[in-house]
C-alpha positions in Angstrom: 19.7 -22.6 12.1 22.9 -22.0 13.7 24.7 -18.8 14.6 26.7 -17.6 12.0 30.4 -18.0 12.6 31.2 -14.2 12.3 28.5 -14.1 15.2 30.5 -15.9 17.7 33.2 -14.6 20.0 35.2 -18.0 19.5 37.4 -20.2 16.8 35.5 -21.9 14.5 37.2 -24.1 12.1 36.1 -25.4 9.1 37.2 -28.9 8.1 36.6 -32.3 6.6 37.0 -35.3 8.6 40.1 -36.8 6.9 42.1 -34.3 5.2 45.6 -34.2 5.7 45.6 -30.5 5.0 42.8 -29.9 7.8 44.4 -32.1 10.0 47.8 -29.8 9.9 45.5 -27.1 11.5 43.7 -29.3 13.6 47.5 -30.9 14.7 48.5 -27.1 15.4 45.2 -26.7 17.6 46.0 -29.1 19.8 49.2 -28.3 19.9 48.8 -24.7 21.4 46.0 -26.6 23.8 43.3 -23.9 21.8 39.7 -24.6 22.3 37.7 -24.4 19.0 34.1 -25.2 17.4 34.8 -28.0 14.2 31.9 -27.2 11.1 32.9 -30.8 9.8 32.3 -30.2 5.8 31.3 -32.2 3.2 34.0 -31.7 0.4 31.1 -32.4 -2.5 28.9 -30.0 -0.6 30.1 -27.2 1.1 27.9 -25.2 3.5 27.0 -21.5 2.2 28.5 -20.4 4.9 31.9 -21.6 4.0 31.7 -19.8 0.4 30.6 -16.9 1.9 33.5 -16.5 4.2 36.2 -18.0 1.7 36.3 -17.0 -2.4 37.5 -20.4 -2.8 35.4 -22.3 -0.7 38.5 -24.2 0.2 39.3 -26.2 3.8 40.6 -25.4 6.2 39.0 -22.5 7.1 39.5 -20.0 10.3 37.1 -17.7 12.0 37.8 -15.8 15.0 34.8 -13.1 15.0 35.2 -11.1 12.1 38.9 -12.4 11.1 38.6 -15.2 8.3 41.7 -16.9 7.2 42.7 -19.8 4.8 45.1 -21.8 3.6 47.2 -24.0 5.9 50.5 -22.4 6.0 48.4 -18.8 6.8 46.4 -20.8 8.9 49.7 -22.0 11.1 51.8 -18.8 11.3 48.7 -16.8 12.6 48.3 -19.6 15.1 51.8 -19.7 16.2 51.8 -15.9 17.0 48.3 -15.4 18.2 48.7 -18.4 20.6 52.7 -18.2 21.3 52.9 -21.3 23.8 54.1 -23.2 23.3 56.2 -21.5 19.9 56.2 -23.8 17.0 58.9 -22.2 15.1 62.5 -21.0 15.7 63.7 -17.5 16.6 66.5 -17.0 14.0 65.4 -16.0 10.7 67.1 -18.8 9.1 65.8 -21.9 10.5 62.4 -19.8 10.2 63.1 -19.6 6.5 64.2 -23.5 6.0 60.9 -24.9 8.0 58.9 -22.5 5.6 60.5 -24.2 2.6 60.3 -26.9 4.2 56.6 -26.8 4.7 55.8 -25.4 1.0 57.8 -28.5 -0.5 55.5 -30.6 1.5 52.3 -28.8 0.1 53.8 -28.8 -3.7 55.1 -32.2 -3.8 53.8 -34.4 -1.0 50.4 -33.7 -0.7 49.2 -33.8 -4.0 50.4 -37.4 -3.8 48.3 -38.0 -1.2 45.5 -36.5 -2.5 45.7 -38.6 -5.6 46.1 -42.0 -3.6 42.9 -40.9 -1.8 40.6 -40.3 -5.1 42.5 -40.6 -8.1 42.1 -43.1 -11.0 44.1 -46.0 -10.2 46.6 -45.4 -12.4 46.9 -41.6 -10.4 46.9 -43.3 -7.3 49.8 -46.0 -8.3 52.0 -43.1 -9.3 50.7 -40.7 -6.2 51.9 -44.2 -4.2 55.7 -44.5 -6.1 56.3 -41.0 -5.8 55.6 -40.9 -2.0 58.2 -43.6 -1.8 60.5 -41.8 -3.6 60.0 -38.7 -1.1 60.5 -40.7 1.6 63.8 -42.1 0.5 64.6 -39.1 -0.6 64.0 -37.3 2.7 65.7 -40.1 5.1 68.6 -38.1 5.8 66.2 -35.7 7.4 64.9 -38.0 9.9 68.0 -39.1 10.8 69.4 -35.9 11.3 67.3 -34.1 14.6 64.7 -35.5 16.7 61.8 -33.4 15.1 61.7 -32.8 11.2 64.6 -30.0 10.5 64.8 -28.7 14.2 65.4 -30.0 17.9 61.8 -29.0 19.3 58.2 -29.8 17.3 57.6 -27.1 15.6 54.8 -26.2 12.5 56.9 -28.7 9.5 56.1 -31.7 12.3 52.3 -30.8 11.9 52.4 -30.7 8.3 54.5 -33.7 8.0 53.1 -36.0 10.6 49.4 -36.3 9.2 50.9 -37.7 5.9 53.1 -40.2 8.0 50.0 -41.4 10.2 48.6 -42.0 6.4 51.0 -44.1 4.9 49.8 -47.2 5.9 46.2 -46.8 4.8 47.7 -45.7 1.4 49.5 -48.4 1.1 52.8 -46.8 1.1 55.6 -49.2 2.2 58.2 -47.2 3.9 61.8 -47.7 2.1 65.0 -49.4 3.1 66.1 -48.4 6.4 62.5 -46.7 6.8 62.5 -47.4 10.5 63.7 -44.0 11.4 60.6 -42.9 9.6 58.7 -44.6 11.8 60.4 -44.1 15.2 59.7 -40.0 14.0 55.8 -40.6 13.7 55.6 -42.7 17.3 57.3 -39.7 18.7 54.8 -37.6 17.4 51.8 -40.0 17.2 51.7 -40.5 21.2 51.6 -37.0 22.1 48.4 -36.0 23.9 48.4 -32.8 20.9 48.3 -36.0 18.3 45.8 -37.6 19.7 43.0 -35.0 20.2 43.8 -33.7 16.6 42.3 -36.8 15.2 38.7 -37.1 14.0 37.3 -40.7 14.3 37.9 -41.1 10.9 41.4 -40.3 11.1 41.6 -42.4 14.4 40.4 -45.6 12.2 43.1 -45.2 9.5 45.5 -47.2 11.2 46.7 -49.2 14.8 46.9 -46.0 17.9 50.5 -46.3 19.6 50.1 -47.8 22.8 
C-alpha cells in the first residue's frame, strides 16, 4: 500500500479526472510551475484516505505534510501566497476583493450549472445548459472589457473561469451573440504551457487543443 499522504514531504492533490472544480487547482498548479503527486479519485468511491483527511470527503483536496486544505477558493489563496510567482492576484485590496466576488459568483451560479449538464436528469441538464447561456451573455461586457477576466494579468478568477470555458463545447453550450470575445479569452488562456499541463487526458479529449 502506499505511503500515506501525511507521510510525504510533498503536495499531494486529491482530484477527479474531469472536474471543473479540480481542474481550478490543478490550472493554479501549473500556473505557479509547482510539482505535485495527483491521487486521481473515483467520485462514487472515494479512498479512505480522502475521508480521513477531509470531514466532507470532498475534491479537491491539498496535503503538504501535515497541512490538509479544501475547497477551491482556500485551495487558491494558500497557493498564491505559499508559491508567490508568479502572483495571481492584485496588490490593492479592491481589485483583491472584486476577483473574490468574482470567483464566489462563479462557484454559486456557474458551476452548479455545469455540474448539472454533466449528470443531471435531462430536464436538469437543459436548464443547467440555458442558464450558462444566460451567464455568458450576461457576463460579455466582462470580456470585452481587459485582456484577462476583471484584471490586466491572469490571475486566480482566469483559473476558475477558464475550465468552464474549455467545457462549453462538450456541454453543448452555444456561445451567444457576439460570443467571439468569449472565445478569443479561452485561446489566450488555452495555449498557455500552465493550460496545457493542467489537463488530465480526460479533460484533453473534451474538445479540439489550440494549435
Amino acid at each position: 500500500m502506499a505511503a500515506s499522504p501525511r507521510m510525504r514531504n510533498t503536495l499531494t492533490l486529491f482530484t477527479a479526472r474531469d472536474c471543473v472544480i479540480c481542474h481550478r487547482v490543478r490550472l493554479v498548479l501549473a500556473a505557479k510551475g509547482v510539482s505535485y503527486d495527483s491521487v486521481f479519485v473515483d467520485p462514487g468511491n472515494p479512498p479512505e484516505d480522502l475521508a480521513g483527511l477531509n470531514p466532507y470527503g470532498s475534491m479537491p483536496t491539498l496535503v503538504e505534510r501535515d497541512l490538509v486544505l479544501y475547497a477551491p477558493s482556500v485551495l487558491g489563496e494558500y497557493l498564491d501566497e505559499r508559491y508567490p510567482h508568479p502572483p495571481l492576484m492584485p496588490i490593492d485590496p479592491l481589485s483583491r476583493s472584486r476577483l473574490r466576488l468574482a470567483m464566489l459568483r462563479l462557484e454559486h451560479d456557474w458551476v452548479p450549472q455545469v455540474q448539472a449538464v454533466q449528470t443531471g436528469s435531462k430536464a436538469q441538464a437543459d436548464a443547467g445548459r440555458k442558464r450558462l447561456r444566460e451567464l455568458l451573455a450576461e457576463t460579455l461586457p466582462l470580456f470585452k472589457a481587459s485582456k484577462f477576466f476583471l484584471n490586466t494579468e491572469m490571475s486566480l478568477a482566469d483559473c476558475a473561469m477558464a475550465p468552464i470555458i474549455w467545457r462549453l463545447e462538450a456541454l453543448g453550450v452555444a456561445l451567444p451573440r457576439d460570443g467571439k470575445v468569449i472565445e478569443d479569452y479561452g485561446m489566450r488562456l488555452f495555449r498557455s504551457p500552465g493550460f496545457m499541463r493542467s489537463l488530465t487526458n480526460e479533460e484533453r479529449a473534451l474538445r479540439e487543443l489550440p494549435t
